[in-house]
N, C-alpha and C positions, 0 to 999 in steps of 0.2 A: 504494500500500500504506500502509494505517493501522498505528501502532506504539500503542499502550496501554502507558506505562512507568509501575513502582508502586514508587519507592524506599522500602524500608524500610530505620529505622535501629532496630538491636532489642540487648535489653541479653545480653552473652555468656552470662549466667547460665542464661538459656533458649534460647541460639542451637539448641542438638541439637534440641529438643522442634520449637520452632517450625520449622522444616528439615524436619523429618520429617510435620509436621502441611499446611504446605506442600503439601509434595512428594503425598503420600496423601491428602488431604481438600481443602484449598480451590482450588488450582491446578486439579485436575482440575473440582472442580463451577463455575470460570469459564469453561473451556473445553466443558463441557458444557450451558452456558447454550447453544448455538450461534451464538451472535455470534463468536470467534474461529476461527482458523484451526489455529493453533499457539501454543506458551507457550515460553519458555524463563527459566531462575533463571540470573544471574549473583551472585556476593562481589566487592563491591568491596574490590579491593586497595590502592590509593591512589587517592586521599588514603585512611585509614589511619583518620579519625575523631576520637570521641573514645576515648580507653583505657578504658571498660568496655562498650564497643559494637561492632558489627560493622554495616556495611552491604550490604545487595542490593538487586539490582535483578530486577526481574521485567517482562518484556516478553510482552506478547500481539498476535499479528499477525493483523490481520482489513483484508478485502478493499476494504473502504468506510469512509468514516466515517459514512455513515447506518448500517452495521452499527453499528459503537461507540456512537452514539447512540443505538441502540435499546436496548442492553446499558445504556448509561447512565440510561435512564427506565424499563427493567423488574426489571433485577437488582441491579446496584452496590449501591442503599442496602441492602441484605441482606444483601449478600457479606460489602461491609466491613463494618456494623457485628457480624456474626457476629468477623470477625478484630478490631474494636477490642476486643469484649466480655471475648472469651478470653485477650486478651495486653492489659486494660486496667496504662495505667501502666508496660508492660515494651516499646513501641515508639513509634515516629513515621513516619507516611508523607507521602510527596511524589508524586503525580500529575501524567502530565504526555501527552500524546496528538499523537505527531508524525508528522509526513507523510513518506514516502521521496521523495526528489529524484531 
């Protein structure tokens, strides 16, 4: 099992908006790319950050990494830059694609 992890570190001022835009709009159209299996949103609670920030993490579980691979040469650069575009200046992400043991 491939894990697709997307930490976001985003500024509290839009945490609601972006949560919600998340939740309703981009989570769903990555898992409707069909390369994943399932999504799920975690808040990191500690570490704790910096004070005008909030961190999550967002995990997408797919079956292969030639899946994610593929996801990674047809969709990604869209995806993201659709979420740098709209929350330019108000986040930072960290990518990261692990294997289950």
């Amino acid at each position: 099992m491939i894990i697709y992890n997307v930490t976001i570190y985003i500024k509290k001022e839009i945490e609601s908006e972006w949560l919600e835009w998340m939740k309703k709009t981009h989570i769903p159209e990555v898992v409707e790319a069909g390369n994943f299996l399932s999504s799920k949103i975690y808040k990191v609670i500690i570490p704790s950050g910096e004070a005008d920030e909030v961190t999550y993490s967002i995990q997408y579980e797919c079956k292969s990494l030639e899946s994610y691979l593929e996801y990674s040469e047809k969709e990604a650069l869209r995806l993201q830059r659709e979420h740098t575009i709209k929350y330019q200046n108000k986040i930072k992400a960290a990518r990261a694609v692990m294997e289950e043991i």
